[in-house]
Structures are given as C-alpha cells and as structure tokens.
matplotlib code that plots the C-alpha trace (Angstrom):
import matplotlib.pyplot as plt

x = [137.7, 140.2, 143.5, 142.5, 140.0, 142.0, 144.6, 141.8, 140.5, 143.8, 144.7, 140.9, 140.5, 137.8, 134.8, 135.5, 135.0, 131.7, 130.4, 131.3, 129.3, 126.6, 126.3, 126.5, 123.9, 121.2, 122.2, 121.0, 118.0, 116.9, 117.7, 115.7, 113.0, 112.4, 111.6, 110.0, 107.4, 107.2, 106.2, 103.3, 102.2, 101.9, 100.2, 98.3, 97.3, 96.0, 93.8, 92.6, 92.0, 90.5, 87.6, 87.4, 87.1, 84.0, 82.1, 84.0, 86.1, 89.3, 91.7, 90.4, 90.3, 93.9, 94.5, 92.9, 94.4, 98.3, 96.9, 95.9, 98.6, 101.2, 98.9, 99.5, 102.9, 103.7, 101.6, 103.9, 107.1, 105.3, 104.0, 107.3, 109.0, 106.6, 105.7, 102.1, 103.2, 104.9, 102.5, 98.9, 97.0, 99.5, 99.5, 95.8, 95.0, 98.1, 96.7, 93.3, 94.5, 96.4, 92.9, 90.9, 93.0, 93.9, 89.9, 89.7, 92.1, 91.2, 87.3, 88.0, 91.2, 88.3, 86.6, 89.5, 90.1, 86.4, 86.5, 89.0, 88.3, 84.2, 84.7, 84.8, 81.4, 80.2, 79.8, 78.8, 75.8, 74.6, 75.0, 72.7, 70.5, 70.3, 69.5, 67.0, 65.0, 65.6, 64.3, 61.5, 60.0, 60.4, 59.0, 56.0, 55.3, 56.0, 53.6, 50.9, 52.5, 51.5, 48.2, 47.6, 48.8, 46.4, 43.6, 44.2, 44.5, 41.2, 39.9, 41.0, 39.7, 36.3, 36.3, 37.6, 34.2, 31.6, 32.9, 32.7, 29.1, 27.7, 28.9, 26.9, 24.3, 24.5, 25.2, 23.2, 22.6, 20.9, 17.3, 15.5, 14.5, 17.9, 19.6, 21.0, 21.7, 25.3, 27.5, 28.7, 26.0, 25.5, 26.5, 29.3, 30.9, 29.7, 32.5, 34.3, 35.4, 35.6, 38.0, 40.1, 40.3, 41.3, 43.7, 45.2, 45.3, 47.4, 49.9, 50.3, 50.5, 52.9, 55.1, 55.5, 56.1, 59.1, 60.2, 59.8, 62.3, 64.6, 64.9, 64.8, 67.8, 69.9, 69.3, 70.2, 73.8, 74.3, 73.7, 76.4, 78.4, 78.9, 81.0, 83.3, 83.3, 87.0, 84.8, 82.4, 81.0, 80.1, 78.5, 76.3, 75.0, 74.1, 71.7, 70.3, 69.6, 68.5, 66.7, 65.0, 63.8, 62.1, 60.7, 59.1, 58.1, 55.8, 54.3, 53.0, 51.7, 50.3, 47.6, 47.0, 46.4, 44.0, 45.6, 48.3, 51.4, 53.9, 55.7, 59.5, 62.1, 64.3, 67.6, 70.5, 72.8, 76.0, 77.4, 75.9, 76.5, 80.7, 80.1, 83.0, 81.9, 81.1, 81.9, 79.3, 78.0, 76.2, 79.6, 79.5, 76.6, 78.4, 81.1, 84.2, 86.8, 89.5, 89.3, 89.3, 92.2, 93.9, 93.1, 93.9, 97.4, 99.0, 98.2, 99.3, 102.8, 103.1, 102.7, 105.0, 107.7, 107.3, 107.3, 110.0, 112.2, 111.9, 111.9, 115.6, 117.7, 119.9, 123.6, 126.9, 128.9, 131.3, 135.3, 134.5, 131.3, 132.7, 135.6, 132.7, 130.7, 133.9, 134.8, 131.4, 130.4, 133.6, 132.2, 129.0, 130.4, 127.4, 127.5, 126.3, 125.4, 121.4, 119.9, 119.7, 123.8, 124.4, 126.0, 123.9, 124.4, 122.2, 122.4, 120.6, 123.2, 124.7, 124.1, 127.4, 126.8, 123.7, 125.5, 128.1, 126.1, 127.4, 126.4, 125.8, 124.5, 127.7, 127.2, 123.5, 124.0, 125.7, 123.7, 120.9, 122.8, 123.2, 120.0, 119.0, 121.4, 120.1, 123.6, 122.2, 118.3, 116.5, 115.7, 113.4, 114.1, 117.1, 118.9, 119.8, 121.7, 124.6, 123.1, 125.4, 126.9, 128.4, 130.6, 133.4, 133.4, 134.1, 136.6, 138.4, 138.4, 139.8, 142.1, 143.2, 143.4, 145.5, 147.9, 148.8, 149.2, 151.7, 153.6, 153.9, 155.1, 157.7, 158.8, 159.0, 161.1, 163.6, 164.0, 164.6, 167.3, 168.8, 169.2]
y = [98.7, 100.9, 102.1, 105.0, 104.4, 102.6, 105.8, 107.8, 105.6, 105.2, 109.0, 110.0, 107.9, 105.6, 109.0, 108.7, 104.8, 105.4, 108.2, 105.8, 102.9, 105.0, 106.8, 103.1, 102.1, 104.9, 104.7, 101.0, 101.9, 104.1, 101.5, 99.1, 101.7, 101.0, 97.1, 98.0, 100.3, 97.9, 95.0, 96.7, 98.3, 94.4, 93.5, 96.7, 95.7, 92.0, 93.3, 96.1, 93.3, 91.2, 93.3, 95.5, 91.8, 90.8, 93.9, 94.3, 92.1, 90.7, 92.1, 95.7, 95.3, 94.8, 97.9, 99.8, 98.5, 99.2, 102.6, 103.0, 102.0, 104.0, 107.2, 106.4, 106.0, 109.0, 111.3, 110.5, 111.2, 114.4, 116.0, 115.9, 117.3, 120.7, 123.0, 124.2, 127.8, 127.8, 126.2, 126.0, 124.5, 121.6, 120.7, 120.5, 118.6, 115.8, 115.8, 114.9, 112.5, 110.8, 110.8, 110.0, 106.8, 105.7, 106.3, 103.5, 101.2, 101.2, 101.0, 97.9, 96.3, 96.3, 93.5, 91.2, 91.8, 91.9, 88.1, 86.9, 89.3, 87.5, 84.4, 82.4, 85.2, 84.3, 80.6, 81.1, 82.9, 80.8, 78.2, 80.0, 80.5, 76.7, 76.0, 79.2, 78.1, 74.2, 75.2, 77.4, 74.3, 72.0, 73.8, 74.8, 70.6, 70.2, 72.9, 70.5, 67.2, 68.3, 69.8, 65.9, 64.5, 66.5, 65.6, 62.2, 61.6, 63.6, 61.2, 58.8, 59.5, 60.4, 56.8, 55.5, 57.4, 56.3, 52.4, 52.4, 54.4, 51.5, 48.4, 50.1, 50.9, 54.8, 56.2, 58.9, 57.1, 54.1, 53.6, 53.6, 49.8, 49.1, 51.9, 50.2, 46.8, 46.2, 43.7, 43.6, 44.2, 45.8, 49.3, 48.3, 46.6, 49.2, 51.7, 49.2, 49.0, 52.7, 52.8, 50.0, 51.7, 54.9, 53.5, 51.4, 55.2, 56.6, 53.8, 54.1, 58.0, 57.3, 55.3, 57.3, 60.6, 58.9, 57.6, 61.4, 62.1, 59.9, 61.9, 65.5, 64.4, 63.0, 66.2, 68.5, 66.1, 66.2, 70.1, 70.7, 68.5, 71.1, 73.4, 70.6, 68.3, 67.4, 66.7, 69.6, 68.0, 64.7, 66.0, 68.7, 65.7, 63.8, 66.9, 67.0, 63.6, 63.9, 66.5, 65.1, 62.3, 64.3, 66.2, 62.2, 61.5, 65.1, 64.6, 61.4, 62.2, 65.1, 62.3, 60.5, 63.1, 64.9, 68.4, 70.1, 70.8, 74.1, 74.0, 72.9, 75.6, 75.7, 74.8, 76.0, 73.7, 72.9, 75.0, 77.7, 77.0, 77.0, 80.2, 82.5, 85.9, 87.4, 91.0, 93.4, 96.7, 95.6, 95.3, 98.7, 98.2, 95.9, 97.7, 96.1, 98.8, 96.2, 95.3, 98.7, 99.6, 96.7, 97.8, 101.6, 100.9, 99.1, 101.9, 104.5, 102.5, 102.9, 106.8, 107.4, 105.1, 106.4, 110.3, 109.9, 108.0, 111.7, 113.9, 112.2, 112.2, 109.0, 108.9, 109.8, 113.4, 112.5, 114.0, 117.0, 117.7, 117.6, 119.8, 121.8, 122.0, 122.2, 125.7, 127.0, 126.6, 128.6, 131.6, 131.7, 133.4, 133.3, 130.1, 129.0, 125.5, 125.4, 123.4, 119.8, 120.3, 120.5, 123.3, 125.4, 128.5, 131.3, 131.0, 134.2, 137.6, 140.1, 144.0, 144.0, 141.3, 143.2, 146.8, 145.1, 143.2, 139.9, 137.0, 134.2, 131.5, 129.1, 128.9, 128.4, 126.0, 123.9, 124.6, 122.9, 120.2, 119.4, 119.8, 117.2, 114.7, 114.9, 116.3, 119.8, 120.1, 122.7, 124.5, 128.1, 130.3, 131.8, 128.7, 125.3, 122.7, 119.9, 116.2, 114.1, 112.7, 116.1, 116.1, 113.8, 115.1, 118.6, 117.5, 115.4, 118.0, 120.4, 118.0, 118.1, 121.6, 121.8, 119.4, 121.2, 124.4, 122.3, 121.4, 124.2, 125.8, 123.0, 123.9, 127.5, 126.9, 124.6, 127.1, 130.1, 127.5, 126.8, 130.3]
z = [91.5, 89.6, 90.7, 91.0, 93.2, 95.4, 96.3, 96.7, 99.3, 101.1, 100.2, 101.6, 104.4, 105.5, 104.9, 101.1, 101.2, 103.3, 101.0, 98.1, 99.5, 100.5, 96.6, 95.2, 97.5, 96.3, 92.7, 93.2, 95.3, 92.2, 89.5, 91.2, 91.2, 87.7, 87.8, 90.8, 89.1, 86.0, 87.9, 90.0, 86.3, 85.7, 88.8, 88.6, 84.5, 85.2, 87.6, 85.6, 83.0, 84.6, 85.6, 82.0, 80.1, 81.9, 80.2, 76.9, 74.2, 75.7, 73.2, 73.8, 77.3, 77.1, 74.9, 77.4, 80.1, 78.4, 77.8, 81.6, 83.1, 80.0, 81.2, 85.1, 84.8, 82.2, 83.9, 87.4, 85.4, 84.1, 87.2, 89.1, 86.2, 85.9, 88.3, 88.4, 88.4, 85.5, 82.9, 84.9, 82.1, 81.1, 85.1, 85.1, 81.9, 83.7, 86.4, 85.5, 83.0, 85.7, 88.0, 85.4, 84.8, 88.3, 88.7, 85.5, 87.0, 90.9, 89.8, 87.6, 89.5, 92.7, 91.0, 90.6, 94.5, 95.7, 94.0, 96.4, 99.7, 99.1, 98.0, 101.8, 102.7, 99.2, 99.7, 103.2, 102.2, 99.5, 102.0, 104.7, 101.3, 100.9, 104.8, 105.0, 101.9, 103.5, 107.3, 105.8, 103.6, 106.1, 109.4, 107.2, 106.8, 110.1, 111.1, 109.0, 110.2, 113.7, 112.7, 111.2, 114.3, 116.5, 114.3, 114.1, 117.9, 118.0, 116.0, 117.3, 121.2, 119.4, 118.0, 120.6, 122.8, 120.3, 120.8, 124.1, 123.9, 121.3, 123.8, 126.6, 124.8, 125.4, 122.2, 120.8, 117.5, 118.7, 118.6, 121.6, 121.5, 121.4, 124.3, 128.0, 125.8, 126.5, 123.9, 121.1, 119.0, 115.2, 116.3, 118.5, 115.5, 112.9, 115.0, 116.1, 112.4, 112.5, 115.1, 114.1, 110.3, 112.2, 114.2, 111.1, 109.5, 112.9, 112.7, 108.8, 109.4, 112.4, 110.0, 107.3, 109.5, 111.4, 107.9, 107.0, 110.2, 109.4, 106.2, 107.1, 109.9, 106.7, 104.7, 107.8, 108.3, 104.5, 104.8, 107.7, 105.5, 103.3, 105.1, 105.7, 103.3, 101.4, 98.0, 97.9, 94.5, 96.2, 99.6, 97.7, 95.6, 98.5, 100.0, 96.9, 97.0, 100.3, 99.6, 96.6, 98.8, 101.8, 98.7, 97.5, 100.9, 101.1, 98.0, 99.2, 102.3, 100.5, 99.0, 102.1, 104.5, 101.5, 101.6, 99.8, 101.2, 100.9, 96.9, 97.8, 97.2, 93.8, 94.7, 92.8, 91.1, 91.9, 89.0, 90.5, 94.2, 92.9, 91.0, 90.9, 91.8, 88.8, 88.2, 88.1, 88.9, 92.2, 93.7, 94.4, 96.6, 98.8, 99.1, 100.4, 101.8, 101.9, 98.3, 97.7, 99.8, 98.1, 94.7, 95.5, 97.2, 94.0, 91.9, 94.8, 94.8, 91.5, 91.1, 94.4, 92.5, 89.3, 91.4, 92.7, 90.2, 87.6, 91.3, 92.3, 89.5, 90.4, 90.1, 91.7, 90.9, 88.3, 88.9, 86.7, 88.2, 91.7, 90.8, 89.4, 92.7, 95.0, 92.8, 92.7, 96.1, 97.2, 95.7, 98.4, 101.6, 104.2, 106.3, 109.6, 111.7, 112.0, 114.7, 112.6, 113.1, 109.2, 107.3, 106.3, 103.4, 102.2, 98.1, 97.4, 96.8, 99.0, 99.1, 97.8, 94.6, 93.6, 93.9, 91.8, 89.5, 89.9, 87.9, 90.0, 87.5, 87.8, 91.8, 91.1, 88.6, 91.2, 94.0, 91.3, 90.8, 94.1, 94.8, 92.4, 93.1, 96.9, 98.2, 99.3, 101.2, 100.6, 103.5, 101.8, 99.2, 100.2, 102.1, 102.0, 104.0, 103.4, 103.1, 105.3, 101.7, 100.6, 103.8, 102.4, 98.5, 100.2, 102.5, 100.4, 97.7, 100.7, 101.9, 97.8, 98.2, 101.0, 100.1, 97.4, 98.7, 101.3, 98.3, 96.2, 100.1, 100.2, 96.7, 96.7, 100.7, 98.6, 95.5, 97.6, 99.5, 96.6, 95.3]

ax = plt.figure().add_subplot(projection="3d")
ax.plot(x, y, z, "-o")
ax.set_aspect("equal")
plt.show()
C-alpha cells in the first residue's frame, strides 16, 4: 500500500479503511464475474455440442455452438446497456436474438443432461425388457408343459384302466369267448406294453422337464445377476448362455411331445444392452424436467452474470472523481432520513432553479456516476439514497473540508496577532 494511503487511513480513521476494503472487495467480486461467465459459456458450449454433433458435422456443430453462446453472451451485455424506450426496434431484434439462442442451446444442451439424468432408468428398463420378454416365453411353455403333464397322467390312468380291464377279462375289446377269463393272456400283454411304453414316455417327459427347471432357475439367477454383477459383460453372457440353453431344451421337447412351441424372443446384444442414450427427437416425449432445469439454469447463470457485469460498472471513485462528487453533490439542497435510515436527496430542481434557469448537468453528472458505481440507490424519478459506502468518501472529504477551514482560522488568528 502507498504512503499515501497509509495517512489517509490514520488521518481518516478506521471508516476509510472499511470503505476501502469493502470497494476492493466488489471490484474483485466483478472481476471474477468475467472468468465466471467464460467458464459457464464453456460448460454451457460442450453441452450444446454435444447434442448439435449427433445431427450434424462435428466441425459445424462447433461453429454453431461459438456462435450461440457469442450471441448469449453479447446480447446480455447489450440489453443492460439500452433501454427499450429509447430505441424499441434495436431492443426487440436483441432480445429475440438472445431467445432464439438460449432456445438453441437449452434445447440441444437437454440431450447431454437427459444422457446422464436416464442412464440408471435407461438400463433398468431394458433390463425389465429382457425379464418381460424372458417371463412371457417361458410361462407360455410352461402353460404347454402343464397341458403335457395333464395329458400324460390321463394317459396314463386310462392305460393304467384298460390293463387292469384285460387281466379280468372285462374289457370292452375282448371277444366274447374270451370275457370273465382272468390272467395274463394276449390282450392283457398287448396293453400291458401299452402302459409300460406310456409310462417309459412319463418318466422320459418327467426327466427332461426337471432338466428344463433346472435351466429356467439358472437363467432367472443369471438375470437378477445383472443388476449386481461387478463385470456386467461376463454375467450378461452367462443369461445368454443360459438362455440359449432353455431355448435347446424347448426345441427338443418341441419334437417329442409332437406340437410346436411359442418362437423365443430376440434378445438384444450386449452392445445394445450398454448403449449410451442416444440423442434424438423422442427425448422430448419423455420429458425430463430435471434435465431440463439443469440445462436451462447454466444458460440462466450465464445471462444474469453477463447482466449484471455491463449493469454495475466495477471500480472504485478515483481522487479526482471523488473531489468531483464531493463538489457536485454540495450544490443539491433538499435532504432528508427515509425510513431504511440512509440519506436520502431529491435530484430534480427547485421553483427557484427553474425561475432561474439553472444548469444542473455537473450535479447530474455525478449523481450518474454514483449511480453507476453503486454508491447512490435509486429510489424514483426525483430521489435517491446514499449506499452505506458513500458515507466515509463524504465524511472524509468533510472532515478534509473542515480541517482546513480550521487552519486557514488559525492562520488568519496569528496574522491579525502579529499585525
């Protein structure tokens, strides 16, 4: 700090040092502004890229996107620097340039964010996809494996009937020399075979369905496996192994039992079971308000930032300009305290200034200056109010004031003594 500065802070007291540390610390708020705003036009850009490339060339989706972002940003600076009164036409055409781009950037920076807001659901329905398409196929062989089963044990009790009928002799089919003769004779072992083939059949059909089990239980663990599996790669191949071999086992009962069975599912591939989420138009008809809102808030940071950075005009009131303001602000005479406590002035003339013609453009000047530095609020047209940092340049300016008119006292005391 320069010497300077140091006797004006032990001259001014501890209110100069505070207003000093206070100015420093805005000025640096409102520098940093400026990174601030480049970095989300980054963040804001790769986004916007992101979901332009997917429907155009890369290296024009990135000449797009610097002209997006250029137009958000330029359009900000331009809006708080005109008033719509004043030129009506130029304050439309920014301001629709300004929503057609942030329009252009949220819709294509929602695809970047929908991606990673969807990609958990997006795996967890194809997923349910695999199991619903999985359950489907194998309830409908089930449905048929217990239709068999029935059948068979029909069968089998019918057999079972017609052997006993042929031992006793009672079966409709035997001639009537040969009815009440009970033994084992030609009929009896004529279904006898029958039943023993039909039996053979049950136990073969019996084997092969719990084999079938066994199967469909491996293909159901290898399909929970999936949502906890470390090596996602490795457990979908086993259910598609698994799969695969339920598939082998159908196909063959399909010959024995002499009826065709439901057409398996098409699985996807692992290729496409990883997908990313690929950006497209039917987005919008799953909409996703968060990935929206995310999308939307970067680019709403970035025109606030960029708003405000042309609205405040950063830094502190040089020496000259706060002799300047100290001067001008003399020449207003109507001051009051309003009820925020602050100092408030009416900057518009008296009767007796417009009677008088009195030009006024110095004080308003300052009172402008002021107002753009953020050391006077603006309360309406005809008043505004001290911020809480204009307190110590006026004092200390008045304290300035006064100590001088205490020494040109003490000098004109000591020349009319010495005369």
């Amino acid at each position: 700090m320069k010497t300077s500065e140091l006797s004006k802070i032990r001259a001014s007291g501890v209110g100069y040092l505070i207003n000093s540390i206070q100015t420093l610390f805005v000025g640096m708020l409102r520098i940093w502004t400026i990174p601030i705003v480049l970095m989300l036009s980054v963040a804001s850009g790769f986004t916007t890229y992101y979901g332009l490339s997917h429907f155009i060339t890369p290296w024009i989706a990135l000449v797009i996107t610097i002209a997006i972002q250029s137009i958000i940003v330029i359009c900000s600076l331009e809006i708080a620097g005109i008033h719509w009164q004043a030129n009506r036409m130029r304050y439309f055409a920014v301001v629709c340039s300004l929503l057609i781009a942030l329009s252009a950037s949220v819709s294509f920076s929602y695809f970047k964010f929908y991606e990673i807001s969807e990609h958990d659901t997006q795996h967890i329905n194809r997923l349910n996809q695999i199991r619903t398409d999985i359950k489907t196929y194998v309830d409908r062989v089930l449905t048929i494996k217990a239709d068999v089963l029935k059948q068979q044990r029909a069968d089998m009790e019918k057999a079972s009937l017609e052997v006993s009928q042929a031992y006793f002799g009672t079966h409709p089919q035997i001639v009537e020399g040969y009815k009440q003769q009970v033994g084992e004779g030609p009929f009896w072992k004529h279904y006898n075979q029958i039943y023993l083939e039909k039996k053979q059949q049950q136990a073969k059909f019996d084997d092969d369905f719990s084999a079938l089990d066994k199967d469909i239980q491996k293909l159901q663990a290898s399909i929970n496996d999936l949502d906890v599996a470390a090596n996602i790669e490795n457990a979908y191949y086993a259910m598609l192994k698994n799969f695969q071999s339920v598939q082998l086992k159908i196909n063959l009962l399909s010959g024995n039992i002499g009826q065709s069975l439901p057409e398996a599912p098409l699985l996807m591939t692992y290729k496409q079971f990883t997908a990313d989420v690929q950006p497209s138009a039917a987005m919008w008809s799953e909409f996703s308000l968060f990935a929206f809102v995310c999308a939307a808030m970067v680019d709403f940071f970035t025109v606030l930032l960029s708003y405000r950075l042309e609205f405040t005009a950063p830094g502190p009131l040089t020496a000259e300009e706060e002799e300047l303001v100290f001067e001008c602000l003399r020449q207003f005479t109507e001051f009051r305290i309003n009820k925020n406590d602050e100092l408030e002035m009416i900057i518009e003339k008296t009767e007796l200034e417009r009677a008088r013609r009195y030009s006024d453009w110095s004080r308003m000047f300052a009172v402008g200056l002021l107002l753009s530095r953020g050391f006077l609020r603006k309360i309406d047209d005809k008043t505004v109010e001290f911020a809480p940092n204009l307190y110590p340049l006026i004092a200390e300016k008045m304290g300035d004031k006064i100590s001088r008119l205490k020494a040109e006292s003490a000098l004109s005391r000591q020349a009319d003594a010495d005369e």
